[in-house]
N, C-alpha and C positions, 0 to 999 in steps of 0.2 A: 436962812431957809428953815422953817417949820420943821422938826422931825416927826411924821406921820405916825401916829400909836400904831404898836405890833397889834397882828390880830391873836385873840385870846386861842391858846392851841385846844379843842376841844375832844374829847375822846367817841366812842363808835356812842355810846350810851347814853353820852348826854347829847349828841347829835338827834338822838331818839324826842329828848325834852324841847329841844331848839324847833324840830321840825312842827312839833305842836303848837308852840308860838309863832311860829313863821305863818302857818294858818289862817291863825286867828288871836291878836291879842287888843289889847290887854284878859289877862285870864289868871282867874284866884288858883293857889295851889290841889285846891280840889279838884277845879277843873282840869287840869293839868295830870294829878294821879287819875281823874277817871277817863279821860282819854287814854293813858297808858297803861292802866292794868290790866288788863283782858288782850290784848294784843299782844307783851309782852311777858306777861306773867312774874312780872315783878309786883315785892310787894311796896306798901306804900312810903315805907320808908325808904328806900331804896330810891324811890323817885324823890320824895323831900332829901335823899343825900345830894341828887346830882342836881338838884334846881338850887341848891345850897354852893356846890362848887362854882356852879356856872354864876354865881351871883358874884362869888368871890376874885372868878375872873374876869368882873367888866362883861361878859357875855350879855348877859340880862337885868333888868334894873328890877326893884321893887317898890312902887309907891303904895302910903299907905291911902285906905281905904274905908273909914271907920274902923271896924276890928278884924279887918282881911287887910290883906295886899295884894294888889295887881301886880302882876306879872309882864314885862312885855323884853323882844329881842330889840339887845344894841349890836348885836352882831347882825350883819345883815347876811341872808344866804348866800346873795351872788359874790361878798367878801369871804366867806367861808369855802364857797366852792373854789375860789379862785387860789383859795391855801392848800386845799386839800388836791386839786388838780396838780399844781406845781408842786408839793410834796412828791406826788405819785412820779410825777414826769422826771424829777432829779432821783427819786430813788429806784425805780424801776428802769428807766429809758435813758439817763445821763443825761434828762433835761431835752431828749429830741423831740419834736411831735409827730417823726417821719414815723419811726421808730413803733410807735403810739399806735397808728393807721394801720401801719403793716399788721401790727400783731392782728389789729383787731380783723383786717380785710382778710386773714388766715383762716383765725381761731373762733371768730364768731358770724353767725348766720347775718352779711349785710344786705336790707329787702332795695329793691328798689328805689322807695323814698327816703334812706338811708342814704344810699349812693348819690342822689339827687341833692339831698339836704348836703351834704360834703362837699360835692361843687360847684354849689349855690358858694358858702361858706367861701372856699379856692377862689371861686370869681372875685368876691368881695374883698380878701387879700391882697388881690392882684390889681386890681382897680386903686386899692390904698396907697401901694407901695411905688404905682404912677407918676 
């Protein structure tokens, strides 16, 4: 059986860099610091550090390009969100997703089509596990 690659563990910062390629890529590192610098206020090296790590993690590839490189994600979001979600769930909640709800149906304002969209969702569990 194939062992599936880890996904690359990425930090809050370069999740910043990831989401500009998730966008729209392929994209030159220019591109890349001028989307980030004004919303962030970071400077530009600071973005060429983390477009740097994220390279070194398998996160993003680099092709060249005559005397650029394109930029694009090998991570994909909904793989990323799915790391990041189950991080939160085993360290916050002991991996429950009851647990998850609860806080949230407490602690934060859920409208209508929140509640709606959730048992949409429950339906379709239930229907699965048929």
């Amino acid at each position: 059986m194939p062992v599936k690659p880890a996904t690359p563990s990425i930090s809050e910062a370069e999740s910043r860099v990831m989401e500009v390629l998730w966008r729209q890529a392929p994209q030159t590192s220019e591109d890349i610091v001028a989307a980030l610098l004004e919303p962030t206020g970071w400077h530009e090296k600071t973005i060429r550090t983390l477009l740097n790590r994220l390279l070194g993690k398998g996160a993003v590839r680099a092709e060249r390009d005559g005397r650029r490189y394109l930029y694009s994600p090998l991570l994909a979001r909904e793989q990323w969100q799915a790391q990041e979600s189950r991080s939160l769930l085993d360290r916050v909640f002991g991996g429950k997703v009851a647990p998850l709800l609860a806080h949230f149906s407490q602690h934060e304002k859920l409208n209508a089509k929140d509640v709606a969209e959730l048992r949409k969702l429950l339906d379709a569990i239930e229907r699965k596990e048929r």
